[in-house]
C-alpha positions, 0 to 999 in steps of 0.5 A, a space after each residue: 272149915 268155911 272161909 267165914 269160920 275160919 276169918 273169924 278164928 284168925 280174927 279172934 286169934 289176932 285180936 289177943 295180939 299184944 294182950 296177956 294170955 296164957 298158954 297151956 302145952 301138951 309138955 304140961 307146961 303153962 306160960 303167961 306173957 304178952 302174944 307177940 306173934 302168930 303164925 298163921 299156917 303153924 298157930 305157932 306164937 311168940 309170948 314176951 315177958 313170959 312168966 312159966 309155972 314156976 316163976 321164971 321170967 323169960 324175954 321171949 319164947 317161942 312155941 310151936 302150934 302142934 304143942 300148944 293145948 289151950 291159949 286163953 286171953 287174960 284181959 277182958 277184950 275191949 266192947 268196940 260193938 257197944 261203944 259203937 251203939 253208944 256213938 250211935 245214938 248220938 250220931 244216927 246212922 252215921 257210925 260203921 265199925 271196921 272190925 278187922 282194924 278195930 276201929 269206929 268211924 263216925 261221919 266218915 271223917 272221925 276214927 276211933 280205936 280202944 285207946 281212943 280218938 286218933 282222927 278228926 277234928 271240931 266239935 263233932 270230935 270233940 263230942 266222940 271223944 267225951 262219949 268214948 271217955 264216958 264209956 271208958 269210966 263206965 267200963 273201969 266201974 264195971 271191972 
């Protein structure tokens, strides 16, 4: 596999990291909780607040790669790439996206993830922090 295909599985993969997903196993089992964990080389994942096919709930659970079928993520992954184009505009080129950290950075000084502002200061992060919020109601209205 190209090293570029296989940064971008790996990124993928680590993108569904402490969401909801579901793993199907090749024992014909399904499980439903929060990816906690990865391991690189096997695939093999670590679920929390896992929920089986029959309803019974299980603290964590751990599965080993070579049985697992399908994992598929149950939440919609947050647009950094279309809140960035929304930053944009409002600051020409001086937005960059620093996807391996899922983070927006404006005017080298200002960062923002998907929960939000977590640096900067003054008017500037100020006026990321309304369009990050505007963004946010739009996408609520959306889902």
């Amino acid at each position: 596999m190209s090293s570029v295909a296989e940064r971008r599985f790996r990124e993928e993969l680590s993108s569904l990291l402490q969401r909801l997903v579901s793993v199907h196993t090749s024992t014909g089992k399904t499980y439903t909780g929060t990816l906690y964990g990865v391991d690189a080389n096997t695939l093999s994942v670590c679920l929390a607040n896992v929920k089986d096919e029959s309803g019974a709930e299980t603290g964590r659970i751990f599965i080993n790669g070579r049985a697992i079928l399908e994992l598929c993520g149950l939440e919609m992954p947050f647009d950094l790439r279309s809140l960035a184009e929304r930053l944009e505009r409002v600051f020409p080129k001086m937005v960059r996206i620093v996807e391996e950290a899922g983070v927006i950075v404006v005017m080298d000084k200002i960062r923002v993830t998907e929960k939000g502002l977590i640096e900067g200061r003054g008017p500037a992060a100020e006026r990321v922090q309304r369009v990050y919020e505007e963004f946010m109601r739009e996408r609520e209205k959306s889902v």
